[in-house]
Biopython code that builds the backbone (N, CA, C, O; Angstrom):
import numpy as np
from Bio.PDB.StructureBuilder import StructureBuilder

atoms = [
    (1, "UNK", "N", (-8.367, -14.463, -9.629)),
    (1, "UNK", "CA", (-8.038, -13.951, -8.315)),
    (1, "UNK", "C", (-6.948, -12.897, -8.457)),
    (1, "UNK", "O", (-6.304, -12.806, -9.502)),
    (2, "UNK", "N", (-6.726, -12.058, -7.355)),
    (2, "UNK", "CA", (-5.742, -11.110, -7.328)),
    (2, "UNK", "C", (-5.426, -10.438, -6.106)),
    (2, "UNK", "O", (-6.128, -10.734, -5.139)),
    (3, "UNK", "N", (-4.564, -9.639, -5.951)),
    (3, "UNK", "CA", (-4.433, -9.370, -4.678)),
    (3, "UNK", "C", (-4.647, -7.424, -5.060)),
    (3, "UNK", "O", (-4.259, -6.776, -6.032)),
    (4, "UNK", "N", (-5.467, -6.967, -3.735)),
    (4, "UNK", "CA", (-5.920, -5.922, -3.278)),
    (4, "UNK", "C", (-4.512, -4.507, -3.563)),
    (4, "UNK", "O", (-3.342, -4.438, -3.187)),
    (5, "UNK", "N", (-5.062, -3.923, -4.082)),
    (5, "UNK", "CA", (-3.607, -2.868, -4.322)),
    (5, "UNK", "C", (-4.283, -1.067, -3.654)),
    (5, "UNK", "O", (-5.068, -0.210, -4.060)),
    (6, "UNK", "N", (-3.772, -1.186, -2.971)),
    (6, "UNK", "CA", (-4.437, 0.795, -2.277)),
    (6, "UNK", "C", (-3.131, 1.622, -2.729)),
    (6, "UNK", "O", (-2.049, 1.535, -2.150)),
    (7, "UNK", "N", (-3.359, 2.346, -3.723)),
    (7, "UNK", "CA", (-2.326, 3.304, -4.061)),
    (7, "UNK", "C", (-2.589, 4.295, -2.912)),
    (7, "UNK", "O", (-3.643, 4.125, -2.298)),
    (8, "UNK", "N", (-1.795, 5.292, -2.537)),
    (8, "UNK", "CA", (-1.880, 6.462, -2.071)),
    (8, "UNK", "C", (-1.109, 7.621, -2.454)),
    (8, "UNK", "O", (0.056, 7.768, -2.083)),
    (9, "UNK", "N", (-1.824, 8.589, -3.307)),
    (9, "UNK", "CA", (-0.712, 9.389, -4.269)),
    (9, "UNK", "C", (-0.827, 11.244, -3.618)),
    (9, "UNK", "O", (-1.341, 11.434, -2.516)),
    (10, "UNK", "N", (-0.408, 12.182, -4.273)),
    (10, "UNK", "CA", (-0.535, 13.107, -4.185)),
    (10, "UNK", "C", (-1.458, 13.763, -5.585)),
    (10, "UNK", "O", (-1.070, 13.217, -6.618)),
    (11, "UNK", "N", (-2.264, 14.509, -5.764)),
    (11, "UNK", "CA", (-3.304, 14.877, -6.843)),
    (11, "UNK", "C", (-2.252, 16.477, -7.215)),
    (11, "UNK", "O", (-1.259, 16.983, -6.693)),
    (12, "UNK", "N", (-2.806, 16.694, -7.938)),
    (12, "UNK", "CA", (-2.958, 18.022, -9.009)),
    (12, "UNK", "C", (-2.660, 18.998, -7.797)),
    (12, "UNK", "O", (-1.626, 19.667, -7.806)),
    (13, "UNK", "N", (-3.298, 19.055, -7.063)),
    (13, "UNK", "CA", (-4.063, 20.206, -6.322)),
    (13, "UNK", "C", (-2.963, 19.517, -4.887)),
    (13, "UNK", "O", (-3.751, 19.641, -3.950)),
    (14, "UNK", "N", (-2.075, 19.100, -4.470)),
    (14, "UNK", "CA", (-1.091, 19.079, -3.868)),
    (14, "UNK", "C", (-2.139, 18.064, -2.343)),
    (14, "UNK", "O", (-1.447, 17.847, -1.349)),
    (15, "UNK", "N", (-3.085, 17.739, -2.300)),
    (15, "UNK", "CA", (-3.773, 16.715, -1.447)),
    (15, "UNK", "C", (-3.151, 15.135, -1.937)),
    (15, "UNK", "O", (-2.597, 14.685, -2.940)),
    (16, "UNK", "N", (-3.602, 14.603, -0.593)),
    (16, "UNK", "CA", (-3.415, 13.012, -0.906)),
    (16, "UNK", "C", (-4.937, 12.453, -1.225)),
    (16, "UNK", "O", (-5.965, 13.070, -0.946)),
    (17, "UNK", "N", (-4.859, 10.907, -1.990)),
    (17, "UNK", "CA", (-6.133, 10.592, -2.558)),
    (17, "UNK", "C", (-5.157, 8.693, -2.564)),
    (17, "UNK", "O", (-3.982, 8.325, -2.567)),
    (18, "UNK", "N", (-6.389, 8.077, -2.564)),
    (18, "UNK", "CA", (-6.424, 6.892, -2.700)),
    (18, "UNK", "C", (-6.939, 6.517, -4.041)),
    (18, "UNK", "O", (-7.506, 7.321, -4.780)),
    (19, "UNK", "N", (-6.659, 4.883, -4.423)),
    (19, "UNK", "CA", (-7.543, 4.838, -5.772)),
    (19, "UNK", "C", (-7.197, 3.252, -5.141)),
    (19, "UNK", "O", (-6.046, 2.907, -4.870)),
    (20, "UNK", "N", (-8.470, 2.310, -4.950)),
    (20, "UNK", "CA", (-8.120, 1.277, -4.889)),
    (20, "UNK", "C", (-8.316, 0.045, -5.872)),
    (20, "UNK", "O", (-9.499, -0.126, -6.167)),
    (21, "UNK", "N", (-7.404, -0.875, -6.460)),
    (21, "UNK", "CA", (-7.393, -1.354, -7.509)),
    (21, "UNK", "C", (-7.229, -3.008, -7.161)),
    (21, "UNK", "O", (-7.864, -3.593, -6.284)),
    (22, "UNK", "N", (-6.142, -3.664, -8.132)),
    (22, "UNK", "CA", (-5.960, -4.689, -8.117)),
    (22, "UNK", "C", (-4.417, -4.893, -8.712)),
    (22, "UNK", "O", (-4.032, -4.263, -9.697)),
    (23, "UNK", "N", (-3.538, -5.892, -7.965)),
    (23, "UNK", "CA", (-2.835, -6.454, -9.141)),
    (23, "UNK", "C", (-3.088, -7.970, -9.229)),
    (23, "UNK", "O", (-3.104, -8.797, -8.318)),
    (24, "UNK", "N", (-3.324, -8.164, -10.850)),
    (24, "UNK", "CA", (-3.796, -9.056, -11.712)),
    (24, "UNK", "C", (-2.485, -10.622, -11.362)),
    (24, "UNK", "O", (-1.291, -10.364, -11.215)),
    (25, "UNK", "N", (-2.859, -11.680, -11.310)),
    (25, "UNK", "CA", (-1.845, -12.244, -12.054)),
    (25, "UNK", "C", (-1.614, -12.649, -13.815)),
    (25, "UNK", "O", (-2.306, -13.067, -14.744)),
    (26, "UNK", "N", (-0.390, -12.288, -13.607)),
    (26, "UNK", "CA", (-0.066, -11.936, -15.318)),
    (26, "UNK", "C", (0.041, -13.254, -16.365)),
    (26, "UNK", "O", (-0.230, -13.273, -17.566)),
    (27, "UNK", "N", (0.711, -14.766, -15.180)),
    (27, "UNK", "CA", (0.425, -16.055, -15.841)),
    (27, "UNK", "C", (0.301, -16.911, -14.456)),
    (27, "UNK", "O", (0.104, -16.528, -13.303)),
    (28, "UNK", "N", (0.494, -18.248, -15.020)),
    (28, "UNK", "CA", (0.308, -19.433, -14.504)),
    (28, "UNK", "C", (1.637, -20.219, -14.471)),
    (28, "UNK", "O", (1.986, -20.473, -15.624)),
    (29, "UNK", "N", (2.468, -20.673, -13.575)),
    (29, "UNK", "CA", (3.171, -21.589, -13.945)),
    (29, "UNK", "C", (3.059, -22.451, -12.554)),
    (29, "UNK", "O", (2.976, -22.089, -11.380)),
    (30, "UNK", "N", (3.094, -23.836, -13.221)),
    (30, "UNK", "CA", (2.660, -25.102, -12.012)),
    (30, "UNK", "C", (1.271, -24.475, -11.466)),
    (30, "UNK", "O", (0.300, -23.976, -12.035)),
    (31, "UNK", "N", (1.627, -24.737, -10.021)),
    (31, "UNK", "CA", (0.816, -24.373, -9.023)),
    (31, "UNK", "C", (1.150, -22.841, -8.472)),
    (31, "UNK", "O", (1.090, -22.577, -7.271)),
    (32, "UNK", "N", (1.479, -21.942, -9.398)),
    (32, "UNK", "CA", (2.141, -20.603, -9.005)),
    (32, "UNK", "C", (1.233, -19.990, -9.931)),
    (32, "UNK", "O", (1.021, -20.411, -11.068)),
    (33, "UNK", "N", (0.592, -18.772, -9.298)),
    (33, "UNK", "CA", (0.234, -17.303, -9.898)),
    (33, "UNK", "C", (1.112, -16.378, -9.880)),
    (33, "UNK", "O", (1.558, -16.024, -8.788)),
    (34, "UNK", "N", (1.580, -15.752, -11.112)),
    (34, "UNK", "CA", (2.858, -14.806, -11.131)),
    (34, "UNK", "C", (2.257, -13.737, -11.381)),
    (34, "UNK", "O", (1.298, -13.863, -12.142)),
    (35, "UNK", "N", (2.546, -12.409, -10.895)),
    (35, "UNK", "CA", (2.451, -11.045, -11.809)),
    (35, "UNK", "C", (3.428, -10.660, -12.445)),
    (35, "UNK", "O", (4.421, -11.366, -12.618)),
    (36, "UNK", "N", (3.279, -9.316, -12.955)),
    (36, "UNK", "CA", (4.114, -9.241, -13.373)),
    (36, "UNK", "C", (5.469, -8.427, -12.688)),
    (36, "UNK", "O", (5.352, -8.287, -11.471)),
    (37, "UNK", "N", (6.803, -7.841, -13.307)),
    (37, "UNK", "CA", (7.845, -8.044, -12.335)),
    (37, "UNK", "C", (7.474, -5.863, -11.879)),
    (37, "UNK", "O", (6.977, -5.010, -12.616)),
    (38, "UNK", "N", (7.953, -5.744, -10.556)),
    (38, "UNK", "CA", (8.395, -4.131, -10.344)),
    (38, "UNK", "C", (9.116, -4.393, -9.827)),
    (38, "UNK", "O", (9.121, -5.278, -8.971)),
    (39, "UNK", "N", (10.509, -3.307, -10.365)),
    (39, "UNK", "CA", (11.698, -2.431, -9.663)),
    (39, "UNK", "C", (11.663, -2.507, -8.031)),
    (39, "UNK", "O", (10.753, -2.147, -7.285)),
    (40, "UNK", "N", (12.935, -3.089, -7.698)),
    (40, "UNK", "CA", (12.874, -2.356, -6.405)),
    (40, "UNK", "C", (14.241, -2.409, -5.983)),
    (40, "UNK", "O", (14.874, -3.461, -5.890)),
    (41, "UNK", "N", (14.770, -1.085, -5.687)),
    (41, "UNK", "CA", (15.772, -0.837, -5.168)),
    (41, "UNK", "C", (16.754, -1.438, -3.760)),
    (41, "UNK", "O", (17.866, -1.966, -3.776)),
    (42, "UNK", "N", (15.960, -1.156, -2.739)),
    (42, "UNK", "CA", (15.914, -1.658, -1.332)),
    (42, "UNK", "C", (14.590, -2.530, -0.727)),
    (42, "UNK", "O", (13.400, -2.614, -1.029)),
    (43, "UNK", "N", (15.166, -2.923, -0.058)),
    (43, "UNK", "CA", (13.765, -3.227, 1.239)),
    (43, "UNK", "C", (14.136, -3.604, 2.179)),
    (43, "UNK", "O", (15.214, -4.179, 2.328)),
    (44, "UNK", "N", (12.918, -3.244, 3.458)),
    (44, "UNK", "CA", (13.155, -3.539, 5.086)),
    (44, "UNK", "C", (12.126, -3.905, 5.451)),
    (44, "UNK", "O", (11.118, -3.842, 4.748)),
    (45, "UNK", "N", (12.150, -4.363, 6.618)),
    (45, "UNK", "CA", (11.130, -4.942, 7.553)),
    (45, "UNK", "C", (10.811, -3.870, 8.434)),
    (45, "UNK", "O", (11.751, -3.112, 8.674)),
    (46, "UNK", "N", (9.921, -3.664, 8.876)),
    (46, "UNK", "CA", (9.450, -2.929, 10.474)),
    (46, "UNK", "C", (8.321, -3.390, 10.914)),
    (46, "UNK", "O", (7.518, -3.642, 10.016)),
    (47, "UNK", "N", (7.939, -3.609, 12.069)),
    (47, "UNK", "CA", (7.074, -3.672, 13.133)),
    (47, "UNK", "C", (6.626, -2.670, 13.701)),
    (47, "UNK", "O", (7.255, -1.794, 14.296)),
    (48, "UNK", "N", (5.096, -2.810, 13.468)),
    (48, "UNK", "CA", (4.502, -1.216, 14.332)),
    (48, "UNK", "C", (3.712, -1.980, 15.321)),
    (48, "UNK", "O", (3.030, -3.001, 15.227)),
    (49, "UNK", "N", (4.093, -0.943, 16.598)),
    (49, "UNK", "CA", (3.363, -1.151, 17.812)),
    (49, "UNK", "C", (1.886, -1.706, 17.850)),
    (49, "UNK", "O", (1.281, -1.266, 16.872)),
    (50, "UNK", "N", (1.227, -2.381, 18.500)),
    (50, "UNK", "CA", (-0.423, -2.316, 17.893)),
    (50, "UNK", "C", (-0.780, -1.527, 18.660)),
    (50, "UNK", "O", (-0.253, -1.465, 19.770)),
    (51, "UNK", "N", (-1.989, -0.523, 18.205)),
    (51, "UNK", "CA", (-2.373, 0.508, 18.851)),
    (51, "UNK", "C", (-1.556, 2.085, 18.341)),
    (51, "UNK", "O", (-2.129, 3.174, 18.372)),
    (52, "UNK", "N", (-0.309, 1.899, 17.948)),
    (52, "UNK", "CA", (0.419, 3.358, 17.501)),
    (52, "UNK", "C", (-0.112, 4.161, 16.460)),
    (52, "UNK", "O", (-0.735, 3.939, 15.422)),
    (53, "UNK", "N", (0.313, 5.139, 17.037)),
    (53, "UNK", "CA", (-0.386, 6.239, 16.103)),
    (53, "UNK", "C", (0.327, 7.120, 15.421)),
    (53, "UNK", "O", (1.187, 7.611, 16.152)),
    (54, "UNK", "N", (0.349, 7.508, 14.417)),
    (54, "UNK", "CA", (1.351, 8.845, 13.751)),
    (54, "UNK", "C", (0.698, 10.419, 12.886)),
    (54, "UNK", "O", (-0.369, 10.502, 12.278)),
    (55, "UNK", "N", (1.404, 11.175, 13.027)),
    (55, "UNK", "CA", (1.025, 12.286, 12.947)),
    (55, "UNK", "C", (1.462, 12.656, 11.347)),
    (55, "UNK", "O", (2.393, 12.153, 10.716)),
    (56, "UNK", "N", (0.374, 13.827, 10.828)),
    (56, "UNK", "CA", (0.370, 13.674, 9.205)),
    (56, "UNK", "C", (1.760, 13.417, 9.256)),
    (56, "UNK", "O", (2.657, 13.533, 10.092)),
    (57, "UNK", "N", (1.591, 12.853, 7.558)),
    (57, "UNK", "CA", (3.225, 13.151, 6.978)),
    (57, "UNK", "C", (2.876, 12.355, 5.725)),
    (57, "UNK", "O", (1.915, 11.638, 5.446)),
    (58, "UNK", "N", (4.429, 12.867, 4.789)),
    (58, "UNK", "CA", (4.533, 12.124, 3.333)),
    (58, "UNK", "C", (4.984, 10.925, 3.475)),
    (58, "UNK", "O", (5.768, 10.962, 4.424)),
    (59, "UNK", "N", (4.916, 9.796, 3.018)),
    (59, "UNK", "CA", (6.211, 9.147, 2.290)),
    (59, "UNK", "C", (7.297, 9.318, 2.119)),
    (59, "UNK", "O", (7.223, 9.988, 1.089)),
    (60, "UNK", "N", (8.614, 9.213, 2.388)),
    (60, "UNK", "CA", (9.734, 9.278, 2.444)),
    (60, "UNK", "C", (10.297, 9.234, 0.893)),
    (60, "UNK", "O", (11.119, 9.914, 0.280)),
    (61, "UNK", "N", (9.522, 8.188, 0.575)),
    (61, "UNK", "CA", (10.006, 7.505, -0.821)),
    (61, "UNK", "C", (9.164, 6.494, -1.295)),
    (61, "UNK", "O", (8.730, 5.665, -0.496)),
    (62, "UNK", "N", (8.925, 6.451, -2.260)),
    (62, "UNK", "CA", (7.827, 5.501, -3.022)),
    (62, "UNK", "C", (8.150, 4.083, -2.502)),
    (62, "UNK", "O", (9.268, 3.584, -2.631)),
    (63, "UNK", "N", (7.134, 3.477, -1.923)),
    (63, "UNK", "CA", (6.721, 2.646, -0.925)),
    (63, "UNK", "C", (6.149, 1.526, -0.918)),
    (63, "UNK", "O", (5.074, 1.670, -0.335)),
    (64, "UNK", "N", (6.287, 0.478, -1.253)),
    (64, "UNK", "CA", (5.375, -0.691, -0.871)),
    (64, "UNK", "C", (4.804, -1.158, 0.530)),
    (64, "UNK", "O", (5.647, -1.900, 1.035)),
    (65, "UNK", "N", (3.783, -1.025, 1.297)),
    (65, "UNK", "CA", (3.727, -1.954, 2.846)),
    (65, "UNK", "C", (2.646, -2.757, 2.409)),
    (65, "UNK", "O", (1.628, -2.496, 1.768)),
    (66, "UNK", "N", (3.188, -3.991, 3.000)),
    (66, "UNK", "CA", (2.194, -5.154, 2.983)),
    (66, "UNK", "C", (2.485, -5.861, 4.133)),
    (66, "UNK", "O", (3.423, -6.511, 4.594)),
    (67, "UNK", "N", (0.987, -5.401, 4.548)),
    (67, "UNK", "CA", (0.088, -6.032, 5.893)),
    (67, "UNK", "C", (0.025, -7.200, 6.227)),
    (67, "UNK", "O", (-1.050, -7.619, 5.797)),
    (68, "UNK", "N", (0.963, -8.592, 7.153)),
    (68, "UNK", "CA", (0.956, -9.527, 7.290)),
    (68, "UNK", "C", (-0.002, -9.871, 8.676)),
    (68, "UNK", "O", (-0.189, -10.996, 9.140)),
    (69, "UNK", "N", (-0.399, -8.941, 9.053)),
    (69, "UNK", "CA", (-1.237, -9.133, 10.129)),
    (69, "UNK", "C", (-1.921, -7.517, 10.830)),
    (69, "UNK", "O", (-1.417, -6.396, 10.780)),
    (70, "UNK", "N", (-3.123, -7.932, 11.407)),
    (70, "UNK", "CA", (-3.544, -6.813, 11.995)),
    (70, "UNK", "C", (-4.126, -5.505, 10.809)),
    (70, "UNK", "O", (-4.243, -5.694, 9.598)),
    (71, "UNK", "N", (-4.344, -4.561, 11.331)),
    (71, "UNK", "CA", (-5.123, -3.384, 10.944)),
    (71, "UNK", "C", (-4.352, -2.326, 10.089)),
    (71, "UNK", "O", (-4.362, -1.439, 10.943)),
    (72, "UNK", "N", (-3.851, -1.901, 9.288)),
    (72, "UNK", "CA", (-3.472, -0.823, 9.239)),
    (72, "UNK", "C", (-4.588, 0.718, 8.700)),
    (72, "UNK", "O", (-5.022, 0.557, 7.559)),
    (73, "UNK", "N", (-4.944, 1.781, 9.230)),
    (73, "UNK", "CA", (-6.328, 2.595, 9.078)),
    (73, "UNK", "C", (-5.238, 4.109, 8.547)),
    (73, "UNK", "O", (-4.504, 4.614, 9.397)),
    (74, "UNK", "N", (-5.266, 4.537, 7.461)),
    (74, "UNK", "CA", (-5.275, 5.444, 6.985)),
    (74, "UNK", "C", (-5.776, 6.670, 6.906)),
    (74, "UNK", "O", (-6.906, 6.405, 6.497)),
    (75, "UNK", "N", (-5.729, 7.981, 7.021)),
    (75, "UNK", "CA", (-6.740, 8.795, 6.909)),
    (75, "UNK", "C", (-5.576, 10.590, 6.164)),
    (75, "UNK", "O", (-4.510, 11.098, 6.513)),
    (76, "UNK", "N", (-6.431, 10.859, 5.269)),
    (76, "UNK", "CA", (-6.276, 11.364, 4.792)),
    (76, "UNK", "C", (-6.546, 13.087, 5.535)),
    (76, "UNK", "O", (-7.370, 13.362, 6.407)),
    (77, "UNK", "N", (-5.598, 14.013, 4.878)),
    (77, "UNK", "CA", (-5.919, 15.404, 5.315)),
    (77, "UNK", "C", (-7.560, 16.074, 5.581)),
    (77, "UNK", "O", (-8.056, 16.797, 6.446)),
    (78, "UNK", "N", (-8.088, 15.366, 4.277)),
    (78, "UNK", "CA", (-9.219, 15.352, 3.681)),
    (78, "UNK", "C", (-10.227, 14.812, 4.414)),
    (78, "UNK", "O", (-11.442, 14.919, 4.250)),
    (79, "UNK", "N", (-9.727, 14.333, 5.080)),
    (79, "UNK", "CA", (-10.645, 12.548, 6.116)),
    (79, "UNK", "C", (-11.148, 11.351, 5.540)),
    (79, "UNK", "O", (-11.818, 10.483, 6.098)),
    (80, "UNK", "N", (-10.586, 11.418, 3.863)),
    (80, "UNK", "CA", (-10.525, 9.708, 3.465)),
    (80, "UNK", "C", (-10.157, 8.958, 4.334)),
    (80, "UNK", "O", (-8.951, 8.928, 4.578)),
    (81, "UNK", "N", (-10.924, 8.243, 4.965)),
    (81, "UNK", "CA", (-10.005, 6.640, 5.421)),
    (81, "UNK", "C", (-9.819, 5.666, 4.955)),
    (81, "UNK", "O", (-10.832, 5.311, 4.353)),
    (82, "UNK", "N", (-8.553, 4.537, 4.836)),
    (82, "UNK", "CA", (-9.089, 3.333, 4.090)),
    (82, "UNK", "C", (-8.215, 2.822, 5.183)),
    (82, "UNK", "O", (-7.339, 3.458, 5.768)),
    (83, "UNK", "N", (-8.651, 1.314, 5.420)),
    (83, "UNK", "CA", (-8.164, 0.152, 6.340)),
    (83, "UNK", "C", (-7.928, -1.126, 5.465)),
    (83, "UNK", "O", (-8.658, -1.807, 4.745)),
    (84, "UNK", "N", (-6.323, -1.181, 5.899)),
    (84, "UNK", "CA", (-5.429, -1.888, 5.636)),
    (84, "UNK", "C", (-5.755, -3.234, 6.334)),
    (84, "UNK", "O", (-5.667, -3.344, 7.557)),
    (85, "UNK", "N", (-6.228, -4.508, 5.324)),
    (85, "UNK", "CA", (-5.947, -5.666, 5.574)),
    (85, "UNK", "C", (-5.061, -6.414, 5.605)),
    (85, "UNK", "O", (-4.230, -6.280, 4.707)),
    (86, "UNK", "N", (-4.838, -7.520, 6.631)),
    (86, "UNK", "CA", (-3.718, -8.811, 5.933)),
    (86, "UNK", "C", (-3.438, -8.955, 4.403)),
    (86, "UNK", "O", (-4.440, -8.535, 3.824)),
    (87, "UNK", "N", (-2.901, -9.193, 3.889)),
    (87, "UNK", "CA", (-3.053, -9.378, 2.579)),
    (87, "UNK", "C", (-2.908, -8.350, 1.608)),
    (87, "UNK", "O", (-2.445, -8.663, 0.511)),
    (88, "UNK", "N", (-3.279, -6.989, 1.874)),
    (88, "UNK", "CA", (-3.590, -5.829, 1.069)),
    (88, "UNK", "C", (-2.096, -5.286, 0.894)),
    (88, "UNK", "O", (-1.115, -5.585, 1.575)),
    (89, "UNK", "N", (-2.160, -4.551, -0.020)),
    (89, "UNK", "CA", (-0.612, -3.981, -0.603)),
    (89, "UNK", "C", (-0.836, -2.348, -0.715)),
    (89, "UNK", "O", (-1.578, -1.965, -1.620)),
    (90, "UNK", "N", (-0.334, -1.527, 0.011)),
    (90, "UNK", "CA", (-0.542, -0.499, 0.313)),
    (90, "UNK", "C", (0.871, 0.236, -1.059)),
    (90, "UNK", "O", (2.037, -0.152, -0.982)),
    (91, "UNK", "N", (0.509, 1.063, -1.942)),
    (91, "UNK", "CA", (1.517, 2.023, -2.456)),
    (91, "UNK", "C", (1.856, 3.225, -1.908)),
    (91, "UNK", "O", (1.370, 4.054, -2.677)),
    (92, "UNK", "N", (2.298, 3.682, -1.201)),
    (92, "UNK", "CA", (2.528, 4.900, -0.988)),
    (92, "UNK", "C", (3.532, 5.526, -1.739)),
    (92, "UNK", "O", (4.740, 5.350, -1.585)),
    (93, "UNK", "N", (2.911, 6.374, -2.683)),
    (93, "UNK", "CA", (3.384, 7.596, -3.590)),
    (93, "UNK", "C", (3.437, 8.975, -3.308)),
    (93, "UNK", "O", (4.156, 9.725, -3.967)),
    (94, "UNK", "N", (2.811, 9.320, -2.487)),
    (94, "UNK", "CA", (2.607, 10.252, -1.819)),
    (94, "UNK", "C", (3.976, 11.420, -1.204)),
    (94, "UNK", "O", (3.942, 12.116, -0.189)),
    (95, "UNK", "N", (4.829, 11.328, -1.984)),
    (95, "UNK", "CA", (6.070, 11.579, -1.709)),
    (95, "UNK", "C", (6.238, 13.174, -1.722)),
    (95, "UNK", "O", (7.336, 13.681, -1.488)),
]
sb = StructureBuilder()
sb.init_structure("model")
sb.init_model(0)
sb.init_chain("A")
sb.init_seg("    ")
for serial, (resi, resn, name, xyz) in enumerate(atoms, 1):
    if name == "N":
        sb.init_residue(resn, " ", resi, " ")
    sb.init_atom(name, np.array(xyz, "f"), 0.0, 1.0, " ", f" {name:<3s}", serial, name[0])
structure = sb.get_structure()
């Protein structure tokens, strides 16, 4: 098992692009699936409206959001879309 990973980066050619993957768990201990460890500087919480909408933009700063409920729908310059599940771990690199 593993949990759902949606990078969202910037390409070569200065567009955004998705690549959707996985992160693995790395062992077992007890009744625990571990991965393995990433860096992280800060973190916050926010709440988005249901229904809100936002207008293009980058990433601020390399990003983790993970979806504890509800929809999150993506769409690219390009008109990639991808939709954000409960559960799913969104990267935004896209900086």
């Amino acid at each position: 098992m593993a949990i759902k990973l949606i990078r969202l980066f910037t390409g070569a050619d200065g567009q955004p692009y998705f690549i959707v993957g996985k992160i693995e768990w790395d062992q077992l201990k007890a009744a625990n699936a571990v991965s393995r460890s990433h860096s992280a500087q800060t973190i916050h919480f926010e709440e988005t409206t249901a229904g809100a909408r936002q207008d293009w933009h980058n990433a601020p700063h390399r990003q983790y959001v993970i979806t504890l409920s509800g929809q999150l729908e993506f769409e690219t310059r390009s008109g990639a879309r991808q939709i954000i599940e409960p559960d799913d771990i969104l990267l935004a690199e896209d900086t």
